[in-house]
KOLKE-831924 format. One line per 8 residues: number of its first residue (from 1); their letters; for each residue x, y, z of C-alpha. Coordinates in steps of 0.5 Angstrom, whole numbers, plus 500, padded with zeros to 3 digits. Each point is the difference from the previous one (the first is absolute). Layout:
REM KOLKE-831924
NUM	a	X:Y:Z; ...
REM end
This chain:
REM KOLKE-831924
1	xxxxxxxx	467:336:799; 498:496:494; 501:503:494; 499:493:495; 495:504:496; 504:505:500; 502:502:494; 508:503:499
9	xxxxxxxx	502:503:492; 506:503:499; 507:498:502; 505:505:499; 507:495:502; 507:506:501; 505:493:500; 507:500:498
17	xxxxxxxx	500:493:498; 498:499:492; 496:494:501; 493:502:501; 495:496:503; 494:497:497; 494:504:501; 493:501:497
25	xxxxxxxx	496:505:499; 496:499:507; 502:499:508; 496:498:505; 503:498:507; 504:493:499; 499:500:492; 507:505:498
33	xxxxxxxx	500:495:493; 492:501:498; 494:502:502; 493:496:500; 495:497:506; 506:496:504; 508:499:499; 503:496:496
41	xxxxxxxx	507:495:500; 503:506:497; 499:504:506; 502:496:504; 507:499:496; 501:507:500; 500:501:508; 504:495:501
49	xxxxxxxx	505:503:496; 499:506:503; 501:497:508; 506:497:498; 503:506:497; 499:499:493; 502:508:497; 496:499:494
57	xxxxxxxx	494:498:504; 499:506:504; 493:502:502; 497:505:505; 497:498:507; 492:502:498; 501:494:496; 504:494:501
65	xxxxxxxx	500:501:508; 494:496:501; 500:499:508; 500:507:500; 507:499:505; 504:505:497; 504:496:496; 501:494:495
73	xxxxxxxx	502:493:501; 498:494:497; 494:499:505; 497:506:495; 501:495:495; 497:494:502; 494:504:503; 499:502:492
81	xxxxxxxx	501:492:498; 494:499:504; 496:504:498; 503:499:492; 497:493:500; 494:501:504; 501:500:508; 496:505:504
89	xxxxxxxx	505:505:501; 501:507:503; 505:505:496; 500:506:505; 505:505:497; 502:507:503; 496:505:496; 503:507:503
97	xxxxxxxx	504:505:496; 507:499:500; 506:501:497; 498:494:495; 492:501:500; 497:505:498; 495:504:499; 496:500:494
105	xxxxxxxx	499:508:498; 503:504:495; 504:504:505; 504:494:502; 501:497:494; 503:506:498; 504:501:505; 503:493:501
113	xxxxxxxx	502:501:492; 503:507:502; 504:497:505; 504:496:495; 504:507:498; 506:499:502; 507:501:496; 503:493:504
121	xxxxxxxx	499:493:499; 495:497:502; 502:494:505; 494:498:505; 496:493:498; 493:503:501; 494:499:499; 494:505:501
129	xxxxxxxx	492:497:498; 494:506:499; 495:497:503; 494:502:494; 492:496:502; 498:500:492; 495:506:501; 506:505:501
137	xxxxxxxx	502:498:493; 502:504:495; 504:504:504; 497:507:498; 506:504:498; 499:508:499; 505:504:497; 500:504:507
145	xxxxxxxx	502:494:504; 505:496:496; 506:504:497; 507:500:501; 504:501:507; 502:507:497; 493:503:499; 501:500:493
153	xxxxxxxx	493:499:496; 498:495:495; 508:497:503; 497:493:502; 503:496:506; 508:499:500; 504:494:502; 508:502:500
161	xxxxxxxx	502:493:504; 502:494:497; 498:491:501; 492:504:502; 495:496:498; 492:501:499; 496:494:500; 493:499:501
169	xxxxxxxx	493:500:497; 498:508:502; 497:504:495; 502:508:500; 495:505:496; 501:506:499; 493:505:502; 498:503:495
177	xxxxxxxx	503:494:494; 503:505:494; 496:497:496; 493:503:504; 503:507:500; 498:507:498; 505:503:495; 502:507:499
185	xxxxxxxx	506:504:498; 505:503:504; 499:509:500; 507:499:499; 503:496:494; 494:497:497; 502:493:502; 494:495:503
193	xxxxxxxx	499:500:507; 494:497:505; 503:504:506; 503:505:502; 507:497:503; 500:497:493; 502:507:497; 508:503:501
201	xxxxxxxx	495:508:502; 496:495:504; 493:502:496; 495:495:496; 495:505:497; 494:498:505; 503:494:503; 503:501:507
209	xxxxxxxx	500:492:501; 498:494:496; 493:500:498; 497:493:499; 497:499:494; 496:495:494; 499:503:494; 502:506:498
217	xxxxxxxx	493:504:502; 501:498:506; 507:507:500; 500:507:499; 505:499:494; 496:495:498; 506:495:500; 500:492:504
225	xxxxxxxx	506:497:500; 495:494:499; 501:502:493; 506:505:499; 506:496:501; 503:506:506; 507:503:497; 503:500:507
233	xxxxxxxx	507:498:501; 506:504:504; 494:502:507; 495:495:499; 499:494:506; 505:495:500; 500:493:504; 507:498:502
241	xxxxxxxx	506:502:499; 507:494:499; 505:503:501; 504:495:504; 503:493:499; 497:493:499; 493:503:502; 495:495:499
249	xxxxxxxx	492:502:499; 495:495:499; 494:498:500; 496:506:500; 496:504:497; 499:507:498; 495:504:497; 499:508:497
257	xxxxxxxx	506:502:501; 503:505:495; 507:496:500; 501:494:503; 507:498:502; 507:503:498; 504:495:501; 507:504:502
265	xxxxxxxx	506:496:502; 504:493:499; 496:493:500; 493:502:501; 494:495:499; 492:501:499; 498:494:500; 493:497:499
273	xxxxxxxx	497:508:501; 493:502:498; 501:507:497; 493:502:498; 497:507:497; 507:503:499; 500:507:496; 506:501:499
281	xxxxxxxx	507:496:502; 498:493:503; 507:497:501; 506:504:499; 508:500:499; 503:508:500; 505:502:497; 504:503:506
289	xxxxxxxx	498:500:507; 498:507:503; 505:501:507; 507:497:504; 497:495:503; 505:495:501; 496:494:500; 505:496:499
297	xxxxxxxx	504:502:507; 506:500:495; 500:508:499; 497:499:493; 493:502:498; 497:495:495; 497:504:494; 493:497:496
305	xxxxxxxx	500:493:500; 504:494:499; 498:492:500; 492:502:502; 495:495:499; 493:500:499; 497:494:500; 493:497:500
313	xxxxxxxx	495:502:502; 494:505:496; 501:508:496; 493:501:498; 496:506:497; 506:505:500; 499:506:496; 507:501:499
321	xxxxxxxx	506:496:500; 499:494:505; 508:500:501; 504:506:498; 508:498:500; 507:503:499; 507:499:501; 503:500:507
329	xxxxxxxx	508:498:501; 504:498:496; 499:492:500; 506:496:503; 502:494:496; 503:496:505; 492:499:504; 497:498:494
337	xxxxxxxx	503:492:498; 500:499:493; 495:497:497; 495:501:506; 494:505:500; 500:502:507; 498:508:502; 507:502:501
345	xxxxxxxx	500:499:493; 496:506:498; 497:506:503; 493:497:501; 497:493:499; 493:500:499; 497:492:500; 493:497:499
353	xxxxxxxx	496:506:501; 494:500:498; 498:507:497; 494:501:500; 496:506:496; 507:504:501; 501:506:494; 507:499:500
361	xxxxxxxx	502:493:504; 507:502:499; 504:506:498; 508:500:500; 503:506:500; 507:499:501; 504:508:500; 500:502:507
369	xxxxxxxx	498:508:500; 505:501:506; 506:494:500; 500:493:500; 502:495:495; 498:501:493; 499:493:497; 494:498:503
377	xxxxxxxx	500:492:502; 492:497:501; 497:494:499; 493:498:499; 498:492:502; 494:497:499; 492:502:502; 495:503:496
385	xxxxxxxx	497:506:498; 493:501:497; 495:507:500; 494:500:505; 494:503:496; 493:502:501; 495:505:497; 500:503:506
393	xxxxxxxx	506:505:500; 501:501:507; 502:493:500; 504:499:493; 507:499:501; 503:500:493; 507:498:498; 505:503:496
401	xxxxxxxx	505:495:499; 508:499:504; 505:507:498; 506:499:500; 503:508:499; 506:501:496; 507:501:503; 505:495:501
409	xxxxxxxx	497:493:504; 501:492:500; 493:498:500; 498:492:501; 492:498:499; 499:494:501; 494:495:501; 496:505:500
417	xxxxxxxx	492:500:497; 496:508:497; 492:496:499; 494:502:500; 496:500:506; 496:494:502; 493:500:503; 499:496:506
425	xxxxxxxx	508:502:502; 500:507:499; 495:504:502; 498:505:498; 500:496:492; 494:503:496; 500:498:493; 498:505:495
433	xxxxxxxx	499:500:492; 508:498:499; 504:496:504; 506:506:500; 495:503:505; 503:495:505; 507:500:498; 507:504:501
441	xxxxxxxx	500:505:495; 508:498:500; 505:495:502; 507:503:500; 502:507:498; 508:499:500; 505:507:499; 507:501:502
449	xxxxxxxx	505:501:494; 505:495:504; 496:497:504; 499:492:499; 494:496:501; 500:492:501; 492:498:499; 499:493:501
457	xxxxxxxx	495:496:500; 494:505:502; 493:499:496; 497:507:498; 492:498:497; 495:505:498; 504:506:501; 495:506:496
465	xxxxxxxx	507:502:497; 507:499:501; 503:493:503; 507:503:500; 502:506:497; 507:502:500; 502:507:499; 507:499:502
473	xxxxxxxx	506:496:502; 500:493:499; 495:495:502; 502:492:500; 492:496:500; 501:492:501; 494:495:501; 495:505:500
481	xxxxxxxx	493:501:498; 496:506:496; 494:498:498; 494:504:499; 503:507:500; 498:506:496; 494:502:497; 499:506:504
489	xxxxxxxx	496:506:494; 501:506:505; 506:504:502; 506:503:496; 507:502:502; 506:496:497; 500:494:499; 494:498:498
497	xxxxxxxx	495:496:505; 499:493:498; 504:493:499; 505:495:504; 506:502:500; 503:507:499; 507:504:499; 500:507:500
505	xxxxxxxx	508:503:500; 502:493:503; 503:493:500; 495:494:499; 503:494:501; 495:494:500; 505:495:504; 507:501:503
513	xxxxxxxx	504:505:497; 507:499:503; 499:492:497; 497:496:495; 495:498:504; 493:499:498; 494:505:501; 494:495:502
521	xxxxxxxx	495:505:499; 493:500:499; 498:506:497; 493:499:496; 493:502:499; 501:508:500; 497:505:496; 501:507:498
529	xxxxxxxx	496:507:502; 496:497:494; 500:493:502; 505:496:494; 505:496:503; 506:504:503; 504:495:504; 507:506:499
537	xxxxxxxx	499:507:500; 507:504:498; 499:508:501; 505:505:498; 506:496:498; 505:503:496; 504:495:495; 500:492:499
545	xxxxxxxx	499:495:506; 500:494:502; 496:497:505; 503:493:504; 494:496:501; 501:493:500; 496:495:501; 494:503:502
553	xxxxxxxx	492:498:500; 497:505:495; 493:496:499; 499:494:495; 499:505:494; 508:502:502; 502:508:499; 499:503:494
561	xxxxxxxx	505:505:499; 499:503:494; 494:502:495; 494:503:502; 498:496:505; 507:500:504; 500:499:507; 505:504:501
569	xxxxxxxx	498:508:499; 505:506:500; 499:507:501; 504:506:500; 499:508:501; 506:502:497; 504:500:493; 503:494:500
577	xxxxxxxx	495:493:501; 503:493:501; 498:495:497; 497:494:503; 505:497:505; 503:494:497; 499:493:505; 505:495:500
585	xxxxxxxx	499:495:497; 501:495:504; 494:502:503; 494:494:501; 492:502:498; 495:497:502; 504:494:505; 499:500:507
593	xxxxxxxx	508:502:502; 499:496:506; 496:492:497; 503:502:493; 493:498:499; 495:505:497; 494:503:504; 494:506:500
601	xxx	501:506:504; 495:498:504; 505:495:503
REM end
């Protein structure tokens, strides 16, 4: 039968080849590259490798056996060529379940992950096509129906198998979404709850199972979690569980879960993944893994994550941390060349993702709470970050800015731009009185009293407080820009709000520390809680410092250290106050560190 029209989302691959085929987000029969009204040349390349045997071209009878003979040869090829350029054609693929098509339904989706539980390497080259007509999409999840082999609740779905690879164009919803719930309390403990299964007692006060809802009227505790972010973490419906090695997720979509993906394991990728409506963890890195299951085959356990990868793809309207990492084992120096950036090198790489209306894009937390390293690696790449707001509160995804906790860790961030959001890119982008309304409330938050931070190269514009604030360890910033920070006349704590750059108990450094390099900042045009200029703000020192920061843009007027009007403003809480930091004095204002030539913020 002719399944031309017929449209197939989703590719799950189970391959212990590395190399993976290129696919797209959509399958039709003779189409395994693309999807669209007919095949093209692409298509016809791809079969072809896949009749002579070609392992990283693998692809499943309901799709590229296209006379419908049970097998593939070239002849399927030059069917497919044929109708590529035109010529009348018929594409008959097999279109009965089997081990490499199956069904589109819940169960079998859920049963075919499940299966990859095993402790021993996966060796088969496989493929396996869901069949999905784009009226069953979103794939309707229930916290009933998708869960962890054990029965746990809120568990998610676990892959203990290694070179697994999930590629497709389908979209997984959990039903109802955790943003469209009712919330009330656990009888026992107090903590948030949308269903009983959620409480350690099994009782939600008045909730059995989850209550759809959209405004809080529409609850007996008068509580929507369209508007409450919902505090529901270790029971709460999870997505999928890594907990192998070199599984490769991509091009999907998940949508209205609690948490997202926890990322277990060595050498895991998400890439070109939709997270959307996330109330908790999008993408996760533990700590330390939570059983012996000898992944590897090799009689060792493999505990957190280590040389994980997220990248591209969307995060967006986050009510908590989009990505929440820890440190896993300890790295091993000989897989990480010197001088490269491979995810060997750190515990989690997170590359051109685009953050969208996260509160937290990414929190770093390197101190295990139950083994692992204790020096946290990480390295954040490229992509952007930007609030999504509107005035209507179910749909207003403010962001907070990057936390970065305290303890020991190496952080890089680089390339990587915190702006406002923009109308007709983003949407929801409603401008209201001020133009803070539509910006992150910060950019970096960086703690640790060993750690080090190597930013470079990022733009960070608009924040309403902070651009980077250093409470701890030791920052080292080269080429970047911050401007238009600050400004903000609500909120208290220490240190106060508003300004570019900041140091709160920690070690600024406008360059590179470990040598004379320049800095080649752009810090200009940022103001205080009362709207004076304030480019560098010191807190709660004790004693004289100096601040290395040459050759760095400060703006046409330069950077005016001293007097009533000085740009760089001190506090302090205790007994002893310093005074202003002294700046090197080789330090270039008002000169383009770049073209040494002089130039506005606006540039």
């Amino acid at each position: 039968m002719s399944i031309l029209r017929k449209r197939i989302v989703g590719l799950l691959l189970v391959s212990a080849v590395v190399a993976r085929p290129h696919v797209s987000d959509g399958y039709w029969c003779g189409q395994p590259s693309g999807s669209g009204a007919t095949p093209v040349a692409s298509d016809t390349l791809y079969i072809l490798n896949t009749a002579v045997g070609n392992d990283s071209a693998p692809c499943p009878l309901c799709v590229c056996d296209v006379t419908g003979d049970g097998f593939i040869f070239a002849t399927d090829g030059l069917k497919v060529l044929r109708a590529a350029v035109g010529l009348p054609e018929t594409l008959s693929c097999p279109n009965s379940a089997t081990d490499e098509c199956k069904t589109c339904d819940v169960a079998t989706v859920k049963s075919t992950l499940q299966g990859l539980t095993s402790g021993a390497r996966v060796t088969a080259n496989k493929s396996v096509v869901f069949a999905c007509s784009s009226g069953q999409l979103p794939l309707q999840l229930t916290d009933g129906n998708w869960g962890d082999q054990t029965g746990a609740p809120g568990a998610g779905v676990s892959i203990m198998a290694n070179d697994v690879k999930i590629v497709g164009g389908y979209v997984f919803e959990l039903s109802p979404r955790c943003d469209r719930r009712c919330i009330s309390t656990c009888t026992v403990g107090g903590n948030d709850c949308t269903r009983a299964n959620e409480c350690a007692a099994g009782q939600c006060s008045g909730l059995t199972v989850a209550d759809e809802c959209a405004v809080n009227a529409d609850c007996a505790s008068g509580r929507c979690s369209t508007t409450i972010c919902p505090d529901i973490d270790a029971r709460a419906a999870r997505f999928l569980n890594l907990r192998g090695q070199k599984i490769l997720v991509e091009g999907i979509t998940v949508r209205g879960f609690f948490e997202g993906i926890s990322m277990r394991g060595k050498e895991n990728i998400v890439r070109n993944v939709t997270l959307d409506r996330t109330c908790d963890d999008a993408i996760s890195n533990p700590e330390v893994d939570d059983g012996p299951d000898d992944i590897l085959g090799t009689g060792d356990d493999i505990q957190g994550g280590v040389g994980n990868l997220v990248e591209g793809g969307t995060i967006s309207r986050g009510c908590d941390k989009c990505v929440d990492a820890c440190t896993g084992p300890a790295l091993v120096p000989s897989e990480c060349p010197t001088g490269t950036q491979v995810p060997l090198c750190y515990h989690l790489t997170v590359k051109d993702v685009k953050f969208r209306g996260c509160r937290v894009p990414v929190r770093l937390a390197p101190t295990p709470s139950g083994g692992g390293s204790t020096n946290g690696s990480f390295l954040v790449s490229g992509g952007t970050t930007r609030p999504l707001r509107s005035v209507t509160a179910a749909d207003d995804y403010p962001c907070d800015g990057f936390d970065f906790d305290a303890g020991l860790m190496n952080v890089a961030v680089q390339n990587h731009t915190v702006e406002r959001c923009i109308s007709g890119q983003d949407s929801p982008c409603e401008a209201t009185a001020t133009h803070s309304d539509r910006s992150c409330t910060a950019g970096f938050d960086l703690a640790g009293t060993q750690s080090l931070y190597k930013m470079k190269d990022n733009r960070i514009y608009d924040a309403i407080q902070r651009g980077i604030i250093i409470r701890g360890g030791r920052a080292d910033l080269l080429r970047n820009a911050i401007k238009d920070t600050g400004g903000a006349v609500t909120g208290g704590g220490s240190p106060p709000r508003g300004g570019g750059t900041a140091t709160n108990l920690g070690d600024l450094r406008l360059g590179n520390s470990d040598t004379a390099a320049t800095g080649n900042n752009k810090v200009c045009d940022n103001v205080n809680a009362s709207g004076a200029r304030r480019e560098l703000a010191m807190h709660d020192r004790t004693g004289p410092y100096t601040l290395p920061a040459d050759r760095n843009f400060w703006g046409l007027a330069g950077l005016i250290t001293s007097g009533s009007n000085s740009e760089i403003g001190v506090t302090c809480t205790g007994g002893s106050c310093p005074s202003a930091p002294t700046v090197d004095a080789s330090t270039q204002l008002g000169t383009d560190p770049i073209s040494s030539g002089t130039r506005t913020c606006s540039d």
